[in-house]
FIKOLZA-1660 file (N, C-alpha, C; in steps of 0.1 Angstrom, whole numbers, plus 5000, padded with zeros to 4 digits):
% residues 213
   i   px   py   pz ch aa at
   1 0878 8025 7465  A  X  N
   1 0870 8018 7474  A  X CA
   1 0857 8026 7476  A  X  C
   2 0844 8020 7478  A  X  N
   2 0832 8024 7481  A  X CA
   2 0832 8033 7494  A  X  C
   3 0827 8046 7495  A  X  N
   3 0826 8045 7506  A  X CA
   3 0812 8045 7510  A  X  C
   4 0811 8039 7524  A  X  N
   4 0796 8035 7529  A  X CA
   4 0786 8049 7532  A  X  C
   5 0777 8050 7527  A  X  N
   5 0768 8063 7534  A  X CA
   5 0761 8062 7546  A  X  C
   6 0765 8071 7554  A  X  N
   6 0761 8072 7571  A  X CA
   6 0746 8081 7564  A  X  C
   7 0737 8080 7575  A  X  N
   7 0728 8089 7576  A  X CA
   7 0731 8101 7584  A  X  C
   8 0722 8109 7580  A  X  N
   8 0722 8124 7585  A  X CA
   8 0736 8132 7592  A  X  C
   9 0748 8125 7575  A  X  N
   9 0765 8130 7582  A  X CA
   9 0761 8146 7582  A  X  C
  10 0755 8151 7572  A  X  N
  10 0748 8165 7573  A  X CA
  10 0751 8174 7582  A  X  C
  11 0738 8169 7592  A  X  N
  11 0737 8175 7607  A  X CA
  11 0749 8169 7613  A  X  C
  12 0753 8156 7616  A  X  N
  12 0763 8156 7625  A  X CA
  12 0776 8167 7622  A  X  C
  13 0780 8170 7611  A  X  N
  13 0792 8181 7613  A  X CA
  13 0788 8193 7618  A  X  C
  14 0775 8196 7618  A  X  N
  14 0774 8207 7625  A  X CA
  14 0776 8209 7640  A  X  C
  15 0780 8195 7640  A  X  N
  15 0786 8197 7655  A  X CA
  15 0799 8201 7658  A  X  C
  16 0811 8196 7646  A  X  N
  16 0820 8206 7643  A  X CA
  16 0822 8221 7634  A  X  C
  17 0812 8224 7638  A  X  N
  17 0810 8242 7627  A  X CA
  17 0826 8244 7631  A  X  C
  18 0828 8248 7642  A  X  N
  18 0835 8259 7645  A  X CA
  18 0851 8257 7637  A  X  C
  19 0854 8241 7635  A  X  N
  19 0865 8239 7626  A  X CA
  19 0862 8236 7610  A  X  C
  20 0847 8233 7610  A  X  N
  20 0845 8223 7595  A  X CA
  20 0836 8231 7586  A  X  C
  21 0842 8230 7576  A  X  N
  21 0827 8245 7564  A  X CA
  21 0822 8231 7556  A  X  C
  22 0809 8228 7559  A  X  N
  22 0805 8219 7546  A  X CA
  22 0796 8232 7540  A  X  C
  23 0791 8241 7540  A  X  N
  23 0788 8253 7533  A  X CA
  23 0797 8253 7519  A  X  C
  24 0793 8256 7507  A  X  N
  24 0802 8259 7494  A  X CA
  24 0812 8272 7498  A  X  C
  25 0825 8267 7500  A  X  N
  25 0835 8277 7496  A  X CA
  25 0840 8286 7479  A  X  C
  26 0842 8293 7483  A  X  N
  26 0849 8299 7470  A  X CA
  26 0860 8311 7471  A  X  C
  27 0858 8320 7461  A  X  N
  27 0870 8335 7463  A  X CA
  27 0869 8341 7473  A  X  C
  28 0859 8338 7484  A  X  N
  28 0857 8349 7494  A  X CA
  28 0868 8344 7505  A  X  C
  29 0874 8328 7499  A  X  N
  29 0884 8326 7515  A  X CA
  29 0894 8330 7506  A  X  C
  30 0898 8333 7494  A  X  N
  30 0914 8339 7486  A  X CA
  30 0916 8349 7496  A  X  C
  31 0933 8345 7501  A  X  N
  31 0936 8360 7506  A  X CA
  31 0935 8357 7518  A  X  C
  32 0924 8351 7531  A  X  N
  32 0922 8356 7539  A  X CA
  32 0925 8342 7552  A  X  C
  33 0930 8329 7548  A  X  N
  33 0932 8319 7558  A  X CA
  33 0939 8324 7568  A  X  C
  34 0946 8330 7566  A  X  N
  34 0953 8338 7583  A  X CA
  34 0946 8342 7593  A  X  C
  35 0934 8352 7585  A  X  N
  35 0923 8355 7594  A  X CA
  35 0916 8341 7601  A  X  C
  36 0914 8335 7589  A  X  N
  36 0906 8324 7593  A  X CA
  36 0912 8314 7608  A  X  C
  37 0926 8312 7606  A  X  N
  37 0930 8307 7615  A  X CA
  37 0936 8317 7631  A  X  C
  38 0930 8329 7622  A  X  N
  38 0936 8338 7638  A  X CA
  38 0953 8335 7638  A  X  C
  39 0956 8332 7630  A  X  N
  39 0972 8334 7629  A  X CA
  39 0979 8332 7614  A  X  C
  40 0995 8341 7617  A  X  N
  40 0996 8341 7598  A  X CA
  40 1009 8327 7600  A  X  C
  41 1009 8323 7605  A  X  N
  41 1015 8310 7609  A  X CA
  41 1011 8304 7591  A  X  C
  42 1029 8294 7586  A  X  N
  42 1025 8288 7573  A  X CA
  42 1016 8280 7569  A  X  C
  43 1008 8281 7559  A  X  N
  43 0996 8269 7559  A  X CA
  43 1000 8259 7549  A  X  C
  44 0992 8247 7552  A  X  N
  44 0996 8237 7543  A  X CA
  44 0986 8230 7543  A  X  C
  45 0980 8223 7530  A  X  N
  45 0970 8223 7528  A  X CA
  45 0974 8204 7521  A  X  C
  46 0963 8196 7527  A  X  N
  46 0968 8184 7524  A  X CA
  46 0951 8179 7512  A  X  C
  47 0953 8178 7499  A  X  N
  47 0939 8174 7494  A  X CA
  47 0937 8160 7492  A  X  C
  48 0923 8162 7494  A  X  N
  48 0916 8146 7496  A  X CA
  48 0921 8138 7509  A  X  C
  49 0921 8145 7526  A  X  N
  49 0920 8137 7535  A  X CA
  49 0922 8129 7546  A  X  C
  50 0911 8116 7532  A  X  N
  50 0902 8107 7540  A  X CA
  50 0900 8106 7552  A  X  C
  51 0901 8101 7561  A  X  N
  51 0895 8097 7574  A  X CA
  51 0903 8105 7583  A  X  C
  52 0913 8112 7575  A  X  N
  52 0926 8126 7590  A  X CA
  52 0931 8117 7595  A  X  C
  53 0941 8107 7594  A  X  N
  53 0947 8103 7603  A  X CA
  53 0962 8111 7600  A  X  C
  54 0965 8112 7586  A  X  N
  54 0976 8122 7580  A  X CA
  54 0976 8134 7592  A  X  C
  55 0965 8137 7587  A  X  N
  55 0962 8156 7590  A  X CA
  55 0962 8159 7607  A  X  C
  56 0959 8149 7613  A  X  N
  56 0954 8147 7628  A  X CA
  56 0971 8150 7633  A  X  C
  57 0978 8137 7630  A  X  N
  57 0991 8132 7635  A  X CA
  57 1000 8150 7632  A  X  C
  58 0998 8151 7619  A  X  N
  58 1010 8162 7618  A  X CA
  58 1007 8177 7626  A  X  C
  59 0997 8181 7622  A  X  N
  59 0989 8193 7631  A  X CA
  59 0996 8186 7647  A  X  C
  60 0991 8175 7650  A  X  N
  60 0994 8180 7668  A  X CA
  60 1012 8181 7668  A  X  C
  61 1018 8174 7656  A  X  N
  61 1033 8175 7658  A  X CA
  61 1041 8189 7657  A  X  C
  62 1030 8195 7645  A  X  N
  62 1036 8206 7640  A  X CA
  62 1025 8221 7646  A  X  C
  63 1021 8225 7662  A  X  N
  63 1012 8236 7662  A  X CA
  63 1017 8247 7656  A  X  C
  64 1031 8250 7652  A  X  N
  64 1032 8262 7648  A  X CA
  64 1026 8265 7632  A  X  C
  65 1019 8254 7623  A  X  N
  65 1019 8252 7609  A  X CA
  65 1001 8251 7610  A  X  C
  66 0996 8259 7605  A  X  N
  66 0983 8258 7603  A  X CA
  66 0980 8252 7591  A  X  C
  67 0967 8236 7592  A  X  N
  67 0968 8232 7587  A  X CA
  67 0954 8230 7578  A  X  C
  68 0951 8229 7566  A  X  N
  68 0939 8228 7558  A  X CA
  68 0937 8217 7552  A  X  C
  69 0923 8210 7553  A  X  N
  69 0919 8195 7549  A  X CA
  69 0911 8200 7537  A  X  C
  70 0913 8195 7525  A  X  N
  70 0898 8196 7519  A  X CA
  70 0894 8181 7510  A  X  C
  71 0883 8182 7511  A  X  N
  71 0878 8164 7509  A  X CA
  71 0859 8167 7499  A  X  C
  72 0862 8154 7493  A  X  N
  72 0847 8160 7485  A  X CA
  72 0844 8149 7494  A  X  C
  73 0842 8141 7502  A  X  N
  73 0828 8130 7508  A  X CA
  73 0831 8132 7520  A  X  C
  74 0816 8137 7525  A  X  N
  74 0814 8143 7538  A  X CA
  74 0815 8134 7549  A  X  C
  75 0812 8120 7545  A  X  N
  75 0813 8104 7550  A  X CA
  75 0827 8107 7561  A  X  C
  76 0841 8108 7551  A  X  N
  76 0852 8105 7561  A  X CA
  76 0851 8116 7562  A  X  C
  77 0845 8131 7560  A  X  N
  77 0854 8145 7568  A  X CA
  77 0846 8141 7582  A  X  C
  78 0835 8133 7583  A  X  N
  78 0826 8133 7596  A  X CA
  78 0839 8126 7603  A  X  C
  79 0847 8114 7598  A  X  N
  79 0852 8107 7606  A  X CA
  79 0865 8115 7608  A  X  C
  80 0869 8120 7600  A  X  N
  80 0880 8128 7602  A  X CA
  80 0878 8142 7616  A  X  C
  81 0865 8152 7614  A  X  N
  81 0866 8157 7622  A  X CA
  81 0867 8154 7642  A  X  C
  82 0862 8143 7639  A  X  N
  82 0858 8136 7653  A  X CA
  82 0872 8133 7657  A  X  C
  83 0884 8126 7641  A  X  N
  83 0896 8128 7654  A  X CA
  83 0905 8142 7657  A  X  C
  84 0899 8151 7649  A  X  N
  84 0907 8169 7654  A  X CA
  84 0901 8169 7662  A  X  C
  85 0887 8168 7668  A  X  N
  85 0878 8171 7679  A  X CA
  85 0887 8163 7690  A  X  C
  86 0888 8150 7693  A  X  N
  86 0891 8147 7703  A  X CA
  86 0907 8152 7703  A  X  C
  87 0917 8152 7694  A  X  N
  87 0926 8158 7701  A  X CA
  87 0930 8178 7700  A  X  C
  88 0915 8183 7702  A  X  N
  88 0921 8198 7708  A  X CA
  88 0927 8203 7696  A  X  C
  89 0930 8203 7683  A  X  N
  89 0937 8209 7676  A  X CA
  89 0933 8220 7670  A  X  C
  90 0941 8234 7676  A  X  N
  90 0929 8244 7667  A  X CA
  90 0940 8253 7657  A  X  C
  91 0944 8244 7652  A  X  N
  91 0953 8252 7637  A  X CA
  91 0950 8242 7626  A  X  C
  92 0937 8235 7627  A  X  N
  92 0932 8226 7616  A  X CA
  92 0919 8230 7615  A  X  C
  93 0916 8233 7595  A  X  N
  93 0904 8234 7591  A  X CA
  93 0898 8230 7583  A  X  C
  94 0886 8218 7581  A  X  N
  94 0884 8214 7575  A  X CA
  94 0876 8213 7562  A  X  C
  95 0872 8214 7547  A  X  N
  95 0859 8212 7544  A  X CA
  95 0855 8203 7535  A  X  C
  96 0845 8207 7531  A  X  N
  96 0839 8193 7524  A  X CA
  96 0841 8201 7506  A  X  C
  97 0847 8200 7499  A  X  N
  97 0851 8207 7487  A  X CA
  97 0858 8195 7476  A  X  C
  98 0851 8204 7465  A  X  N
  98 0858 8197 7447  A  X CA
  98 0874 8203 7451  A  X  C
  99 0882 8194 7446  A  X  N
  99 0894 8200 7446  A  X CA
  99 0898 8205 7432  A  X  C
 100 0888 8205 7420  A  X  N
 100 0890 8206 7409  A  X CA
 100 0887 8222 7407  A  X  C
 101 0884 8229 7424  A  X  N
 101 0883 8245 7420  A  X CA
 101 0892 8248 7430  A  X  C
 102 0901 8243 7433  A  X  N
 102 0911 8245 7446  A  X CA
 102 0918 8259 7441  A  X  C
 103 0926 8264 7430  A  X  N
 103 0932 8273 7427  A  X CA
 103 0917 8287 7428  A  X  C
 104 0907 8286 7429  A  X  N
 104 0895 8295 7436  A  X CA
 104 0894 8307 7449  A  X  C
 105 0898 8288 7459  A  X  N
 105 0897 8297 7468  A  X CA
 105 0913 8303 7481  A  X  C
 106 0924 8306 7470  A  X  N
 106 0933 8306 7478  A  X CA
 106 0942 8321 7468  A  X  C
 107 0945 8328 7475  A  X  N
 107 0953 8340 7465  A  X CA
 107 0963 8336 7462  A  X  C
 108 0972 8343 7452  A  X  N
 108 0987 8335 7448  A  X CA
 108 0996 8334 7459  A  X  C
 109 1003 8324 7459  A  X  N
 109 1014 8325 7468  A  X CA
 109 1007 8322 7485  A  X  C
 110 0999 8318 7484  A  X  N
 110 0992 8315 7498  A  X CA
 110 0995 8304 7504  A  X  C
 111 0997 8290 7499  A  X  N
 111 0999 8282 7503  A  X CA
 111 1012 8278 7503  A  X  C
 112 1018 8273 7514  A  X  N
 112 1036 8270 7515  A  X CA
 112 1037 8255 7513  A  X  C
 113 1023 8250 7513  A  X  N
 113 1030 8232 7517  A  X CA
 113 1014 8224 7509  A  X  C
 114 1018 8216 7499  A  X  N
 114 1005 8208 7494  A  X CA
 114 1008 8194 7500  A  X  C
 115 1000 8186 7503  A  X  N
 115 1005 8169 7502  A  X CA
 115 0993 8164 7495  A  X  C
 116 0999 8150 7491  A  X  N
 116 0989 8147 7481  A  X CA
 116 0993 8136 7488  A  X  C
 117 0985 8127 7490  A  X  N
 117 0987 8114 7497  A  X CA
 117 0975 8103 7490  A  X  C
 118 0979 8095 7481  A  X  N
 118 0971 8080 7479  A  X CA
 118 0960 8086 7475  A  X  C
 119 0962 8094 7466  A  X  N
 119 0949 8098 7452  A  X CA
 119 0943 8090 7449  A  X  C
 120 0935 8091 7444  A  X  N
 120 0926 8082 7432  A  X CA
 120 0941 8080 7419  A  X  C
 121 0941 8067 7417  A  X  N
 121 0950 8069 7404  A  X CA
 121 0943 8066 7391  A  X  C
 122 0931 8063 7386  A  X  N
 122 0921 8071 7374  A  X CA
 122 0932 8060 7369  A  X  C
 123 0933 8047 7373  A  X  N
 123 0943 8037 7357  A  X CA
 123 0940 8039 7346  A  X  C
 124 0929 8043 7339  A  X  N
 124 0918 8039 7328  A  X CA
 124 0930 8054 7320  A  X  C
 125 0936 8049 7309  A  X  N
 125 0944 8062 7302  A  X CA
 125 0932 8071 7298  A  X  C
 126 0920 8070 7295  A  X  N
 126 0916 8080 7293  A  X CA
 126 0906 8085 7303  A  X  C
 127 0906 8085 7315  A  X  N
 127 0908 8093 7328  A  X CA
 127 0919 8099 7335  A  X  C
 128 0929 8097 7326  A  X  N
 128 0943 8107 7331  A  X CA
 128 0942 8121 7337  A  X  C
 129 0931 8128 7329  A  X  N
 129 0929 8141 7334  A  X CA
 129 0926 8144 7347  A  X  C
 130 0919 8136 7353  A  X  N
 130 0911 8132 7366  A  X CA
 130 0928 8133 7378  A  X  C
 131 0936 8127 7369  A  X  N
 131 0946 8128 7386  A  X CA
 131 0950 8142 7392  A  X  C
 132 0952 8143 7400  A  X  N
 132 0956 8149 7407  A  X CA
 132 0967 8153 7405  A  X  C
 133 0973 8147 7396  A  X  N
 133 0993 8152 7394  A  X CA
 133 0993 8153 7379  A  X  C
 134 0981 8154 7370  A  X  N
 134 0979 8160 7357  A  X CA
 134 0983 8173 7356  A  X  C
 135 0992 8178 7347  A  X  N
 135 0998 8188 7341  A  X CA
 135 0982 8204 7344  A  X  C
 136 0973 8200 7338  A  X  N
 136 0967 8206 7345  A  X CA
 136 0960 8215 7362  A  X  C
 137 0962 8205 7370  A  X  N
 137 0963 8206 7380  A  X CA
 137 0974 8210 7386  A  X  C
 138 0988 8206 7381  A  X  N
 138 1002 8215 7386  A  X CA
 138 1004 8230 7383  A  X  C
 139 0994 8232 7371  A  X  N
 139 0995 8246 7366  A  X CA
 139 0985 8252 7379  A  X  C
 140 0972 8249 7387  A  X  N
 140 0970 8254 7391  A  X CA
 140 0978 8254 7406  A  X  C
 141 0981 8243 7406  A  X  N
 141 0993 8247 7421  A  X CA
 141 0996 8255 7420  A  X  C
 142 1009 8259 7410  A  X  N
 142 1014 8271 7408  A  X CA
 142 1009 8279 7412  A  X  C
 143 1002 8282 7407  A  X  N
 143 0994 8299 7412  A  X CA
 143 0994 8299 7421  A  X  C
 144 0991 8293 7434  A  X  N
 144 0982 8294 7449  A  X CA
 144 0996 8289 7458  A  X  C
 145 1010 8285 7453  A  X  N
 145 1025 8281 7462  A  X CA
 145 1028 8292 7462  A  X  C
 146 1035 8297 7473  A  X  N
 146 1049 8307 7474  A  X CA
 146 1061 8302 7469  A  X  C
 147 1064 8307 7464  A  X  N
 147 1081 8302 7457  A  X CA
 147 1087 8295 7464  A  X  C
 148 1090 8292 7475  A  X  N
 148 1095 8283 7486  A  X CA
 148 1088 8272 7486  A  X  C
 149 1076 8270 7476  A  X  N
 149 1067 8259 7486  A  X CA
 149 1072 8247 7480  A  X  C
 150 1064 8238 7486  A  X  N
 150 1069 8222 7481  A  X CA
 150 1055 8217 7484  A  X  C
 151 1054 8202 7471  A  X  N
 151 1046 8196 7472  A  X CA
 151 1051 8180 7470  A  X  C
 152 1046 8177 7489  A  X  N
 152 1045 8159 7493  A  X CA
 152 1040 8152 7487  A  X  C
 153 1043 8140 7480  A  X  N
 153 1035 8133 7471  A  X CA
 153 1034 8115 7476  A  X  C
 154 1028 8109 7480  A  X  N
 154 1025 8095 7484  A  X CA
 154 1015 8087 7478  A  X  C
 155 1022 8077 7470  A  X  N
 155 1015 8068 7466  A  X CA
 155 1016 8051 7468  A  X  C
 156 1010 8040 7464  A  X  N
 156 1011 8031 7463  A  X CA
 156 1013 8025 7450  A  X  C
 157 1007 8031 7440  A  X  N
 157 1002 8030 7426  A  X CA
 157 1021 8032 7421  A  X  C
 158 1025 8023 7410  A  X  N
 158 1037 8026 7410  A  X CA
 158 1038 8036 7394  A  X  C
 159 1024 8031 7388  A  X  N
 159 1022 8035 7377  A  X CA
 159 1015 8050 7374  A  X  C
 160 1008 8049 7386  A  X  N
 160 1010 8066 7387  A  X CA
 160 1019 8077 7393  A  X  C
 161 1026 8069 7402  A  X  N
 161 1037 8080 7402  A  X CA
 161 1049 8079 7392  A  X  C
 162 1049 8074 7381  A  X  N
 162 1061 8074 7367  A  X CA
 162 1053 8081 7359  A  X  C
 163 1039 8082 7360  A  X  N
 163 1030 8090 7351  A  X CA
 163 1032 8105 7359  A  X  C
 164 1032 8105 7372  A  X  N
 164 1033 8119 7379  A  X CA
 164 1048 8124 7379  A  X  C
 165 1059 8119 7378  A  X  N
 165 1074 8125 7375  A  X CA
 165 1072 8129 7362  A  X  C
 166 1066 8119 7353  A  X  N
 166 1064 8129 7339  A  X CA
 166 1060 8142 7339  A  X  C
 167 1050 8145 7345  A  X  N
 167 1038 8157 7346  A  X CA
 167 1048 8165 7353  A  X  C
 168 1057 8161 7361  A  X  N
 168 1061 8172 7371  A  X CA
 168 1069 8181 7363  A  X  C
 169 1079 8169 7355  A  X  N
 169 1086 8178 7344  A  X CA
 169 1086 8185 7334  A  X  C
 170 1068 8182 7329  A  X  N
 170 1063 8190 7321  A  X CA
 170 1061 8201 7326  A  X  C
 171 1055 8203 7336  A  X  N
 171 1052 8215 7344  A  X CA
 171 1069 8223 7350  A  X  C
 172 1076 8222 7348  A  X  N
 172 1086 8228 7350  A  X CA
 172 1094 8228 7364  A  X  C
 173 1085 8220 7370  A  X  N
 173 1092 8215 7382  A  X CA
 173 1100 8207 7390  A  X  C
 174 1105 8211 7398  A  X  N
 174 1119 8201 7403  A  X CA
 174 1116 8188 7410  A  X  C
 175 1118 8179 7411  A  X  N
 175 1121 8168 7419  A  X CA
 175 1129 8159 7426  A  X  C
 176 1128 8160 7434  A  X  N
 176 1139 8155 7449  A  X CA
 176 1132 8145 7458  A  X  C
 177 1137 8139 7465  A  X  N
 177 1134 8127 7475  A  X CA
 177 1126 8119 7468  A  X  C
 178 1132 8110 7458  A  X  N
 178 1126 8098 7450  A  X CA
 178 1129 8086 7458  A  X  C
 179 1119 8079 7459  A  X  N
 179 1120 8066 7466  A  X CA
 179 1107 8061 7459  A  X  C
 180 1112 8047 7456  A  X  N
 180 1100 8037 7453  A  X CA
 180 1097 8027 7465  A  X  C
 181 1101 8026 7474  A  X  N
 181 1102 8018 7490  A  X CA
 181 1105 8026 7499  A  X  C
 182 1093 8032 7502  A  X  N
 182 1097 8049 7515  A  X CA
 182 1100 8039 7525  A  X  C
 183 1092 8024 7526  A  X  N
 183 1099 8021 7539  A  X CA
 183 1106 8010 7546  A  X  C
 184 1115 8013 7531  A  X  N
 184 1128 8004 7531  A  X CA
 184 1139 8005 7540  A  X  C
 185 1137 8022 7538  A  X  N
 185 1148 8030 7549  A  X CA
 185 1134 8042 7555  A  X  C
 186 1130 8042 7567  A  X  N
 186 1118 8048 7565  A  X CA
 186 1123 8060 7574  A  X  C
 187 1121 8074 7567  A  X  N
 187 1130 8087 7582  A  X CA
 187 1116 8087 7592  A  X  C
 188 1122 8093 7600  A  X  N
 188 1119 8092 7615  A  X CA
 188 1108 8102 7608  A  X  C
 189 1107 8111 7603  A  X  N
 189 1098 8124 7600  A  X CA
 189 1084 8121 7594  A  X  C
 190 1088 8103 7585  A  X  N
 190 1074 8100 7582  A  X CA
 190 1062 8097 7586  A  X  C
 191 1050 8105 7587  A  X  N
 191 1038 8098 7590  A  X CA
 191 1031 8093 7579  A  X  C
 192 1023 8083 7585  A  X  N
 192 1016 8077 7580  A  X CA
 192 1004 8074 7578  A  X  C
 193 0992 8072 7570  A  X  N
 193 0981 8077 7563  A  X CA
 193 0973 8062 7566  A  X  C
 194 0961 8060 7567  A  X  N
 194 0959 8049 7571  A  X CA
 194 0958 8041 7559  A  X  C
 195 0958 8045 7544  A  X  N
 195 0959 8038 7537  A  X CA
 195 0972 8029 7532  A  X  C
 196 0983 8040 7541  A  X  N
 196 0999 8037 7540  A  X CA
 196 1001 8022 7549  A  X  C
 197 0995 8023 7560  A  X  N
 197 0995 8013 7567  A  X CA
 197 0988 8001 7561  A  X  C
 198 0976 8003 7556  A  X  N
 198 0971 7992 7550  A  X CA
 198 0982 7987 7537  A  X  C
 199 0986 7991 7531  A  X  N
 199 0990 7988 7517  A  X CA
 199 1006 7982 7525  A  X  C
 200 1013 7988 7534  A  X  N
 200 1027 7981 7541  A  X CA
 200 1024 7970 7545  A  X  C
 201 1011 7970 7555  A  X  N
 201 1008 7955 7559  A  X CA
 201 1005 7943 7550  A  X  C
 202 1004 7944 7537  A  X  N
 202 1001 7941 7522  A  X CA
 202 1013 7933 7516  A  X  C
 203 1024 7946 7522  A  X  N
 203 1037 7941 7514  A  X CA
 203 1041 7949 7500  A  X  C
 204 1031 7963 7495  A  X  N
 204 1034 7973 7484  A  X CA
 204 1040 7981 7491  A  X  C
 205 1051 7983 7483  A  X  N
 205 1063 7994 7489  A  X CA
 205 1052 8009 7480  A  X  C
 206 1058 8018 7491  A  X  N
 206 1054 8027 7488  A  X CA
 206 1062 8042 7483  A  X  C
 207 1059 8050 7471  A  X  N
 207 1065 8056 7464  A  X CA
 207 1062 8074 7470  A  X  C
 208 1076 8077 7472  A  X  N
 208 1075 8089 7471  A  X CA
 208 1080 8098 7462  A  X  C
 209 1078 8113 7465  A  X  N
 209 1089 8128 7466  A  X CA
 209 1083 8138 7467  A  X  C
 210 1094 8146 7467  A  X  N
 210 1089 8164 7470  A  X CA
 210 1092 8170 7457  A  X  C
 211 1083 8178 7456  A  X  N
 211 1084 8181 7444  A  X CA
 211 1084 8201 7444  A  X  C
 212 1091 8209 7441  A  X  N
 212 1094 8223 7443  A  X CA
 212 1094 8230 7430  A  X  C
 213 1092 8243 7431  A  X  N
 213 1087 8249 7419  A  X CA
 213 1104 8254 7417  A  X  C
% end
């Protein structure tokens, strides 16, 4: 989906400095999000977003889990910051970032929790490399998970997640909580993404798992 261009989203985030870096990150945050959040509390880092209704909901559920957004279009981090802003959340940080250099700015073993929620699914086979659950991209997970960690996976696309159980298993990793209808039987633990809601009200069942190294 297009997204629409606001004027001067720019300046407006600088009205969230204090949680949001649209500044270019890199190696200089490896190693040091603890600092960043003033606490060594687990981080989990959800990529690509969109508008925070994911990121908003779990942060206020979970204050003891410090939580990281990163999103390349400044458009929804505007919309997303405005709802951490209004609800008070300060174990959420946001920025405007390629996720294609995500293993950059995080030291090994730094991150305890990925979620990947309603990717781009790049249908076109030869934009495969582009997803997000490309064998490539799991190699760099690795590096930046602690051995404990796990990564949440939600889609709507059914054809990309049979293309992402492949990948998982290429990459050497385990997979647990398979469902092609998360909300057939839906647990009480799930939240929901506003694109989740759109595609339910639709009638596309939606596909999960966790996936652990």
């Amino acid at each position: 989906m297009r997204i629409r261009k606001k004027p001067n989203v720019g300046e407006k985030l600088k009205d969230f400095a204090a949680f949001v870096s649209t500044e270019k990150i890199g190696a200089e945050k490896a190693g040091h999000w603890s600092e960043i959040f003033g606490s060594e509390n687990p981080l989990h880092v959800e990529l690509g977003f969109g508008k925070g209704d994911f990121i908003a909901q779990i942060a206020e559920k979970n204050p003891q889990i410090n939580f990281l957004g990163l999103e390349i279009e400044p458009t929804v981090v505007l919309a997303a910051a405005r709802k951490i802003f209004e609800k008070n959340l300060p174990n959420v940080r946001l920025a405007v970032f390629n996720i294609n250099s995500v293993a950059e700015i995080f030291a090994e073993g730094e991150v305890d929790r990925l979620y990947i929620n309603f990717c781009d699914p790049w249908p076109k086979k030869r934009h495969a490399k582009r997803r997000l659950t490309y064998i490539t991209f799991l190699e760099m997970y690795k590096k930046i998970l602690a051995p404990a960690a796990e990564i949440h996976f939600k889609t709507d696309n059914r054809g990309l997640f049979d293309f992402s159980l492949e990948q998982f298993e290429l990459a050497g990793l385990k997979v647990s909580d398979v469902t092609n209808d998360l909300h057939a039987a839906e647990p009480p633990e799930n939240i929901r993404t506003e694109y989740e809601n759109r595609f339910s009200a639709m009638g596309v069942p939606i596909n999960r798992c966790v996936v652990r190294r």
